[in-house]
N, C-alpha and C positions, 0 to 999 in steps of 0.2 A: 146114417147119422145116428139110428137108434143104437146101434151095434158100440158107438164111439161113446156116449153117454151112458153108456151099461157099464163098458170098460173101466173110467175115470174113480166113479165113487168109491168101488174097492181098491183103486193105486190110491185115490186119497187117504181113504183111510189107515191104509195100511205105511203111508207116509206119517200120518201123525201117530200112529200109536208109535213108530222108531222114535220121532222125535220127542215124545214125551216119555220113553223109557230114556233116552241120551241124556233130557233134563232131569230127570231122575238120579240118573247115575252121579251125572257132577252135583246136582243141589245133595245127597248125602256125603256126611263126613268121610274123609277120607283116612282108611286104617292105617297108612303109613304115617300119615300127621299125628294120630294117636301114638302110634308105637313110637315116633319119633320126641317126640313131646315126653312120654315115658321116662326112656332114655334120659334125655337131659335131664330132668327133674331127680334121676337115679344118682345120673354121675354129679348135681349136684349137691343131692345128699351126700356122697362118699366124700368129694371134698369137704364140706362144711362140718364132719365130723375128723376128717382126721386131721385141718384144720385145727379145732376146738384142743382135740389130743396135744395137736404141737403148743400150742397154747400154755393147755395145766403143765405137762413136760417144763416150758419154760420157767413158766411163775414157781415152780419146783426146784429147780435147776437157784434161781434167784436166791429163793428166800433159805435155800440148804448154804449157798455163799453168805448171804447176810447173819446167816447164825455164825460161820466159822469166823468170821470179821470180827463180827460182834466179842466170841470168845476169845480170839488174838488181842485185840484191844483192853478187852479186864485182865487179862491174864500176864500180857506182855507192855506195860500202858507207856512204856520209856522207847522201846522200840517203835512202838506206832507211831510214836508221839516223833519219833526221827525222820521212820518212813512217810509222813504226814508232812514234813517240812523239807524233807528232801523233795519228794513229789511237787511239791509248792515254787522250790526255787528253780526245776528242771522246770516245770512248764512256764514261769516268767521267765525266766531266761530264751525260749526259743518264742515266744510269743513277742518278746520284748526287741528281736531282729527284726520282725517284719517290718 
């Protein structure tokens, strides 16, 4: 029996220090969550910028039509003034079916 209680305390021991390296291992962050985490936050920077891009492109795109409008109107103000009422009686007229 003495033979059998010599045995035990170093299998115990050596039981817990595994298990306290195993808690170890899971209680630290885990580097694929970091890298992963990365990632997204990367790819949503690249959308959120090119995004924004499509964006000014737009209000670009806008405001370059609203100037040529604007000059077709001073320039041409009997045509507008046609295209304006033509436009006016095309869309009551198909509105005015329903």
């Amino acid at each position: 029996m003495a033979e059998s209680s010599q045995v035990y305390p170093p299998v115990v021991d050596a039981v817990g220090r595994v298990c306290g390296a195993v808690v170890a291992v899971f209680n630290q962050p885990n580097d694929m969550d970091a890298r992963a985490s990365q990632a997204a936050e990367e790819q949503y920077q690249a959308f959120h910028e090119a995004a924004a891009e499509y964006c000014q492109q737009g209000r670009k795109m806008v405001d370059d039509y609203s100037q040529r409008v604007e000059k077709f109107v001073r320039d041409e103000p009997l045509k507008a003034l046609a295209v304006a009422v033509g436009v006016g009686m095309g869309l009551g007229l198909l509105l005015s079916r329903r």
